[in-house]
MIDOSE-1310 file (N, C-alpha, C; in nm, 2 decimals, decimal comma, always signed):
residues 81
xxxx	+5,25/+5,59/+7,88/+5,17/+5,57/+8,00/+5,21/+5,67/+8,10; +5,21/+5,81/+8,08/+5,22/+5,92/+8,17/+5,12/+5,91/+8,24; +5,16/+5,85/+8,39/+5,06/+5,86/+8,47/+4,90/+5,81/+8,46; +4,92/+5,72/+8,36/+4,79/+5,63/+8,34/+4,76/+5,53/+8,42
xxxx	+4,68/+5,54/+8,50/+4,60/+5,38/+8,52/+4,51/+5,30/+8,45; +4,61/+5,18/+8,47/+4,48/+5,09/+8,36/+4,38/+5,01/+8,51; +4,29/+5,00/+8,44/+4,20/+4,87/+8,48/+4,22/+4,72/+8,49; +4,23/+4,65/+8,56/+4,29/+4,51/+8,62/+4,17/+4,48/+8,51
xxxx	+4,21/+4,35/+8,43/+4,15/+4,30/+8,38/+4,00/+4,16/+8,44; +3,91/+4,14/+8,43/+3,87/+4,08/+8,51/+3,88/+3,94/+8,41; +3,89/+3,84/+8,49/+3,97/+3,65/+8,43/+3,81/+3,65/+8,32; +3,86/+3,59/+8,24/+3,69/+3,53/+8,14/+3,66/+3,38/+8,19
xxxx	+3,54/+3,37/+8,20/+3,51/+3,21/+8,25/+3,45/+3,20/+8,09; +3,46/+3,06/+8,13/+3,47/+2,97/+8,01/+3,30/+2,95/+7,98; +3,32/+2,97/+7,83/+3,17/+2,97/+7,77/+3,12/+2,83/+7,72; +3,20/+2,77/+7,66/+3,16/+2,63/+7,61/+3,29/+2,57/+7,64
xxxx	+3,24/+2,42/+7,60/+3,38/+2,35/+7,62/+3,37/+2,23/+7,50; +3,50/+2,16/+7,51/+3,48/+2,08/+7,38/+3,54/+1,96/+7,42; +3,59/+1,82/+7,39/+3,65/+1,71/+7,44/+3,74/+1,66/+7,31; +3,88/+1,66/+7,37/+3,98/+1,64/+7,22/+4,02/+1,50/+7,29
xxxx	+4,05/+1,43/+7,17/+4,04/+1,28/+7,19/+4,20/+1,27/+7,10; +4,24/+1,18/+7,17/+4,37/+1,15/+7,11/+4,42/+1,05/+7,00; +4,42/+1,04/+6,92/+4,47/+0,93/+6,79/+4,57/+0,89/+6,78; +4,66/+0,78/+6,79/+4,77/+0,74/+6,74/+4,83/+0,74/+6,61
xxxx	+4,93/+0,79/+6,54/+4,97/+0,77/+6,41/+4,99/+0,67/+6,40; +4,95/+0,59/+6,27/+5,00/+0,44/+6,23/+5,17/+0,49/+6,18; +5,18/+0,59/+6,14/+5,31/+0,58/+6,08/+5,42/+0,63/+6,19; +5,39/+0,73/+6,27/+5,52/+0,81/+6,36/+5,48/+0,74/+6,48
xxxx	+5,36/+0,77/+6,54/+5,30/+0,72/+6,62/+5,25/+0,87/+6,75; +5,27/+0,99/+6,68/+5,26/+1,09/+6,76/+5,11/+1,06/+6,77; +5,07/+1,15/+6,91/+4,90/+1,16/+6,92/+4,84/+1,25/+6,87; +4,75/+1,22/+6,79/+4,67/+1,33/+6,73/+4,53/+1,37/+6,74
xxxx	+4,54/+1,57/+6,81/+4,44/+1,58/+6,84/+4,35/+1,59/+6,80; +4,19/+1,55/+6,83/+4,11/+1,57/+6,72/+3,97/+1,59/+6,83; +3,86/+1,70/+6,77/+3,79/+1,78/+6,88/+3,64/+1,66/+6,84; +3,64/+1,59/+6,93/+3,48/+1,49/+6,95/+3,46/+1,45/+6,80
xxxx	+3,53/+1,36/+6,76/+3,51/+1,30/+6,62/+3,36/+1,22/+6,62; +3,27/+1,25/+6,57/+3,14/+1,13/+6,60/+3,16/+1,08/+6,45; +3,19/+1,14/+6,36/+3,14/+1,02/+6,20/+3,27/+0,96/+6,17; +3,28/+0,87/+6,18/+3,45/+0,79/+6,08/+3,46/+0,90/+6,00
xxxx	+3,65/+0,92/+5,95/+3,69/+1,01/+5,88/+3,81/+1,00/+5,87; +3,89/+1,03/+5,77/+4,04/+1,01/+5,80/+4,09/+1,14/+5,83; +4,17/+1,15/+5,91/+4,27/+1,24/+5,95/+4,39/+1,25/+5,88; +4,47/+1,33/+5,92/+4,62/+1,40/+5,84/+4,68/+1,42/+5,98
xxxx	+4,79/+1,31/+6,04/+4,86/+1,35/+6,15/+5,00/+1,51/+6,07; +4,97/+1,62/+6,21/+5,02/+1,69/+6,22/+5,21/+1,73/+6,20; +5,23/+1,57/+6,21/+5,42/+1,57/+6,22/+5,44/+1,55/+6,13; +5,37/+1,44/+6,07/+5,46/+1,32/+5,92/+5,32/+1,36/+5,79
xxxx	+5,24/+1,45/+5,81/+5,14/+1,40/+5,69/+5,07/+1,30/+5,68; +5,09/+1,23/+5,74/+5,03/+1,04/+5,69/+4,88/+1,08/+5,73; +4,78/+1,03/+5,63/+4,64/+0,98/+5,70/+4,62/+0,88/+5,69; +4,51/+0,83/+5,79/+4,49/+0,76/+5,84/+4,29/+0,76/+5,90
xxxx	+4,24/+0,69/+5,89/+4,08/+0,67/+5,91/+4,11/+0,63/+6,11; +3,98/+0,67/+6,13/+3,97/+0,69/+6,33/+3,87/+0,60/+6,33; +3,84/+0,59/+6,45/+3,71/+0,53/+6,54/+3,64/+0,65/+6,56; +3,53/+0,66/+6,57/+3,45/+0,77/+6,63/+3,41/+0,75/+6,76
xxxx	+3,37/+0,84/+6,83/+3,34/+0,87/+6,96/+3,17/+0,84/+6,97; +3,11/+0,81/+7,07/+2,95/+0,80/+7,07/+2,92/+0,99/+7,10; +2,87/+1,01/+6,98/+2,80/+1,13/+7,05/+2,72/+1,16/+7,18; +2,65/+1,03/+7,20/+2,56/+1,04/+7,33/+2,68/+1,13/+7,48
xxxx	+2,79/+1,02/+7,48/+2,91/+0,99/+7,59/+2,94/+1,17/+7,57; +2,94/+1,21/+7,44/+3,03/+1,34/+7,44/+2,92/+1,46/+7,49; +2,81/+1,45/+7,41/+2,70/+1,48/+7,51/+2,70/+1,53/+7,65; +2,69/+1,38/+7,72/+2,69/+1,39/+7,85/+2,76/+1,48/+7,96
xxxx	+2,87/+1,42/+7,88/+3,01/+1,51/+7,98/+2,97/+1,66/+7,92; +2,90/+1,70/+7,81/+2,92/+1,85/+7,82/+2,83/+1,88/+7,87; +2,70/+1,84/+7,89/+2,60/+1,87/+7,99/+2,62/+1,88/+8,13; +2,69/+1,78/+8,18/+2,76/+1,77/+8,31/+2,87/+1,86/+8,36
xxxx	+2,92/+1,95/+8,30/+3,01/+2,00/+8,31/+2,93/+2,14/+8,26; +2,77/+2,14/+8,26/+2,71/+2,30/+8,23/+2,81/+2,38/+8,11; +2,84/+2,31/+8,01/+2,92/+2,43/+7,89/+3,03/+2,43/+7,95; +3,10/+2,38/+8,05/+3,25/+2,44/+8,10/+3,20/+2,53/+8,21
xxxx	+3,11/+2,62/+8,23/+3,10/+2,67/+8,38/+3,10/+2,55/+8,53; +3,04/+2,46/+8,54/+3,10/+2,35/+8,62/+3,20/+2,35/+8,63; +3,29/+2,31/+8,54/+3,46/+2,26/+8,55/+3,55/+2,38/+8,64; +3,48/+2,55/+8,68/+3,57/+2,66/+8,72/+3,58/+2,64/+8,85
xxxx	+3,73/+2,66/+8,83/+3,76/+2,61/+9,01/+3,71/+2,69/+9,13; +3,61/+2,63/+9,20/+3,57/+2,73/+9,27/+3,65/+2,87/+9,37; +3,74/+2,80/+9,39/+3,84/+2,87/+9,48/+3,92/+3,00/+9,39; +3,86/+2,98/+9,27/+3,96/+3,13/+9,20/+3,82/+3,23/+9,21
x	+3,66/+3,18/+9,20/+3,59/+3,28/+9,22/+3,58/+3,34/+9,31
């Protein structure tokens, strides 16, 4: 870097967004992440291996909030633009 200048990077705002819902292990009991589950399914918790079948989320509900939140542009704090 002899005498190079770089360019300040400019921050990326957020393009989409997603809603991770937490699961309890039946066996360890750690929480397990899992990104807007809508169809029943069994999972594989991340610590112990164990699976285990979930509740699903209403797609409508998961929907909503991403509409409401414009893709994650809503959610940027105004005060860093």
């Amino acid at each position: 870097m002899s005498g190079e200048q770089r360019k300040p990077l400019t921050p990326a705002k957020p393009v989409g967004v997603e809603l991770v819902f937490l699961y309890p292990c039946p066996f360890c009991q750690r929480e397990v992440p899992v990104v807007a589950p809508t169809k029943p399914t069994m999972i594989a918790c991340d610590a112990c291996r164990g699976r285990f079948p979930i509740v699903p989320v209403d797609d409508r509900s998961v929907r909503f909030v991403k509409l409401m939140l414009a893709g994650g542009k809503a959610a940027v704090d105004p005060d860093f633009l």
